[in-house]
N, C-alpha and C positions, 0 to 999 in steps of 0.2 A: 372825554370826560372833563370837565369843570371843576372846581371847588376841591378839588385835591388836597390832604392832607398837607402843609410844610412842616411845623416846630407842634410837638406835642404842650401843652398851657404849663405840664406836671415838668415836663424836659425842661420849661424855660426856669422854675421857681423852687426846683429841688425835691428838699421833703415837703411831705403832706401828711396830715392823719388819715389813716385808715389803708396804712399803703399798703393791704394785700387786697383790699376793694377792687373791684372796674367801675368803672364811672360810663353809663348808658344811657341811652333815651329812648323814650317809646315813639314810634311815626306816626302816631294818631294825631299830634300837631299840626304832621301837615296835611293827613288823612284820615279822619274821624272814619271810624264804619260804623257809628251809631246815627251819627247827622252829617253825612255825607255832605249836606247843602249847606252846610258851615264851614267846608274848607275850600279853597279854591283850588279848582284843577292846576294839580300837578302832574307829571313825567316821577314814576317808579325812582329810574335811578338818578335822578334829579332830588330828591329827598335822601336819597345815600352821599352823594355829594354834598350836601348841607350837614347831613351829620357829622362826615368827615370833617368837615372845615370849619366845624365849631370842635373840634378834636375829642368827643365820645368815640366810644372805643368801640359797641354795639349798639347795637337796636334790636325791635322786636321785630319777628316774620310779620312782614304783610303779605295780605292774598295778591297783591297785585306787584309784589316783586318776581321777578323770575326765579325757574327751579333750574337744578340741574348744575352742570357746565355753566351757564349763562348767572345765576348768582354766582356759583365758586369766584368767578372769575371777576365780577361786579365787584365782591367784598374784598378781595386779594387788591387790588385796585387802589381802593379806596381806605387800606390797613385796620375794617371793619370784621367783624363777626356776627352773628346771632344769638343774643344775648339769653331770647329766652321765645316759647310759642305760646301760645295764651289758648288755651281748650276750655271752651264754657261746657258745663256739663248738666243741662237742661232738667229742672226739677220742679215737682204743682208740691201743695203740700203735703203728699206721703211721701216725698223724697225723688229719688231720681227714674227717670222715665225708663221704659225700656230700652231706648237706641242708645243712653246715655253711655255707657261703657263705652260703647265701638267708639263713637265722637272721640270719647280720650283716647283711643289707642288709634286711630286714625293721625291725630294731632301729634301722638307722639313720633309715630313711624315721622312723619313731616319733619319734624325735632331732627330726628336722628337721620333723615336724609341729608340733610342741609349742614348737619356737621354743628348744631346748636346748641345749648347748653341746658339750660334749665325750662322743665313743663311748669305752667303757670296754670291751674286750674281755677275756673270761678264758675257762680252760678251765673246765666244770665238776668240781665232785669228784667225781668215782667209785668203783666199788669199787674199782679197780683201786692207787687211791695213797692212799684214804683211811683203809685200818686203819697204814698207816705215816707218816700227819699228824705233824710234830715230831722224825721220828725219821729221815730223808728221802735220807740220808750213805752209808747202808750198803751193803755190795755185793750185797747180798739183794733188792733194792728193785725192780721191775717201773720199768721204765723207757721212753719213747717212743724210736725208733730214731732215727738220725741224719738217714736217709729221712725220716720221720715229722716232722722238726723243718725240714727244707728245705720241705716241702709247707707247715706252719703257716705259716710266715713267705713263703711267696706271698701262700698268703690273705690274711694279713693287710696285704701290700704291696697288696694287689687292692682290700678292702676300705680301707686307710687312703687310695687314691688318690682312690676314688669319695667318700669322708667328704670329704678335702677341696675336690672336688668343689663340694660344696656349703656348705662355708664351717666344716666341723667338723675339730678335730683328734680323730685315733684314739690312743688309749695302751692299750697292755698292763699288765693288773694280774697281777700275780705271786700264787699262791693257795696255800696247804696243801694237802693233798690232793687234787694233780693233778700233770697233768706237767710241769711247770714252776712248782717250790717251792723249791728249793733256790737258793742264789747262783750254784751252776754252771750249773743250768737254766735261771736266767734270761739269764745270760752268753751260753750257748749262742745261745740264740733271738735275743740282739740282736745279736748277733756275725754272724748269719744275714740280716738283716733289714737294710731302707734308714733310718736313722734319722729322714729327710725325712719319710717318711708312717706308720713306725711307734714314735709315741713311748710312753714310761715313764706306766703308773700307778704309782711306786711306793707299792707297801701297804707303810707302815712295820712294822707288826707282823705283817703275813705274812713280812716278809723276816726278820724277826728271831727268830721260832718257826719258820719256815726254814733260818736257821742262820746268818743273814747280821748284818752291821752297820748299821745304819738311814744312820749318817750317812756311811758309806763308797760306801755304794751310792748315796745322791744325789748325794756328789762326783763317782761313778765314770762315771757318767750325766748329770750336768748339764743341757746343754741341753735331752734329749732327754726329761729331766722333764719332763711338760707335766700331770698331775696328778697329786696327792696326796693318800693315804686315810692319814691321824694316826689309828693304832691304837694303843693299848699294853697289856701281857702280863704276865701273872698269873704272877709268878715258880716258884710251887708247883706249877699246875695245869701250866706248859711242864716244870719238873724229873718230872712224872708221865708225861706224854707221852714224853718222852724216853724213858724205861724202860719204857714200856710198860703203867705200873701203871691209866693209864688209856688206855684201847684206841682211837686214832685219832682222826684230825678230830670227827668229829660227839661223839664224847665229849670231846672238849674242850668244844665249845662247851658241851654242859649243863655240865660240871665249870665254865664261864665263864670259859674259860682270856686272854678280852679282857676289858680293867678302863677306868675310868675313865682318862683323859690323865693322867699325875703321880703314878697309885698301883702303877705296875707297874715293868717293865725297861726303859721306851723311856726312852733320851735326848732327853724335848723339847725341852729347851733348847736342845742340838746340834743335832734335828732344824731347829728354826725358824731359830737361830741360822746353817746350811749354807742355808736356804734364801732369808733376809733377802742372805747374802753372794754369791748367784747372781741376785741382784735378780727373784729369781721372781715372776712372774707370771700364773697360775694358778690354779685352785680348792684349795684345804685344805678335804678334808673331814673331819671329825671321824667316826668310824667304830668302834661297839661292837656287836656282834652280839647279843649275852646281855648280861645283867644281873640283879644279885640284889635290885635297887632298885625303884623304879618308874622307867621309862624316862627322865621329865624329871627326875625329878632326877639320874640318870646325866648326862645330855647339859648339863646344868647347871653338874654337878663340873667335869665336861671343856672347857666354853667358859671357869668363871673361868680356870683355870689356861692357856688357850690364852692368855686378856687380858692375864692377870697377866705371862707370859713375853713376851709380843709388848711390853707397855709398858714393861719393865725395856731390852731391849734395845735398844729408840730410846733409853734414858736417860733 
């Protein structure tokens, strides 16, 4: 193995705010599974070595990490865990299809083989809401029925009871180009929903190329925070979106409408700052889709600046 952990960033600088947090990163950085042809071939545990050695604490399951013995032993290694499993849970707009269930209880057994932490549920994008990614407001917009949105949020009470079940909490991650992107849709859904078993991923920068406010929506939500993907947005590529001039989610992403933490539109300060003041407790995962860099040094930019603001704060 390579790239091995030595001095933890938090070991070298003391306090920080938010210090019952974990600080993670999603591997989509270095392997998209939405535009595979945007990242350049990597080696599985070649991207745990990276993470390690930028000193995150977790990641998310990728399908092309190993199971078994052969991860236990990969993350023991490399003083990593599994931060969380991401289960899309496929929905047209009456709501969730039939195989939907199994999908999340397939994802979670996964969860709970690997010794993981938190189920991340979302919808996928589809066509249906992804040439309107950004633009999400309008009364033109294909939208899930209200039908549609009483059924999701069974499921996901079904599914969040059986997660913690076995010892996992379930959050909904709010997505672009799906049914539930906007600050109303996500309102909708939790308004619908038991907050006991189905809690908040909030994506800070879905919600905010959403249409939403980062630090409003974790006030607004609170407890029910229970994980969080630190996104931030490419002020130009979201002004293009908006109009149109670039045509929907997945053109975002090439256009790399996600930037490094601190070069975009998120409020990190506020974000960490809201979250240090809720005494949160949970996974922070740092989360860039695309990137015009080489991947570690993206995930690099984005951890000093996560240091640099977590240590200003403790003072």
């Amino acid at each position: 193995m390579t790239g091995a952990r030595t001095i933890e960033p938090a070991a070298v600088v003391g306090r920080r705010a938010i210090p019952r947090a974990r600080i993670g990163i999603v591997h989509i950085l270095w392997a998209n599974d939405d535009l595979p042809e945007l990242t350049p071939p990597i080696e599985p545990l070649q991207i745990l070595d990276e993470i390690s050695r930028l000193g995150f604490e977790g990641t998310q399951l990728a399908g092309s990490f190993p199971r078994g013995a052969a991860l236990d032993e990969a993350l023991a290694a490399r003083d990593l865990c599994i931060a969380e499993a991401y289960a899309c849970i496929e929905c047209d707009a009456d709501g969730p299809v039939a195989s939907a269930l199994e999908v999340g209880r397939a994802k979670l057994a996964e969860l709970h083989a690997v010794h993981g932490d938190t189920l991340v549920a979302a919808l996928p994008v589809g066509p249906a809401r992804v040439p309107w990614g950004g633009r999400a407001d309008g009364p033109d917009v294909p939208r899930m029925t209200d039908e549609g949105f009483r059924r999701l949020a069974v499921l996901l009470e079904t599914l969040g009871r059986e997660a913690a079940d076995l010892g996992h909490p379930l959050a909904f991650h709010n997505h672009v180009g799906t049914y539930v992107e906007t600050p109303t849709e996500v309102e909708k859904l939790f308004s619908m929903s038991d907050p006991a078993v189905v809690g908040s991923c909030l994506d800070v920068g879905h919600y905010l190329l959403g249409g939403g406010d980062p630090v409003a929506g974790l006030t607004r939500y609170g407890d029910r925070v229970k994980h969080v993907h630190l996104k931030d947005v490419d002020p130009t590529v979201k002004a293009a979106m908006a109009t149109g001039e670039v045509d929907g989610f997945l053109a975002g992403l090439r256009s790399r409408v996600f930037c490094e933490s601190g070069r975009g539109l998120l409020d990190v300060r506020g974000v960490l700052r809201t979250l240090d003041g809720m005494d949160y407790a949970g996974w922070v995962m740092v989360e860039q889709d695309t990137t015009w860099r080489p991947p570690s040094e993206s995930a690099a930019m984005s951890r000093a600046v996560v240091d640099l603001i977590l240590r200003e704060l403790a003072g």
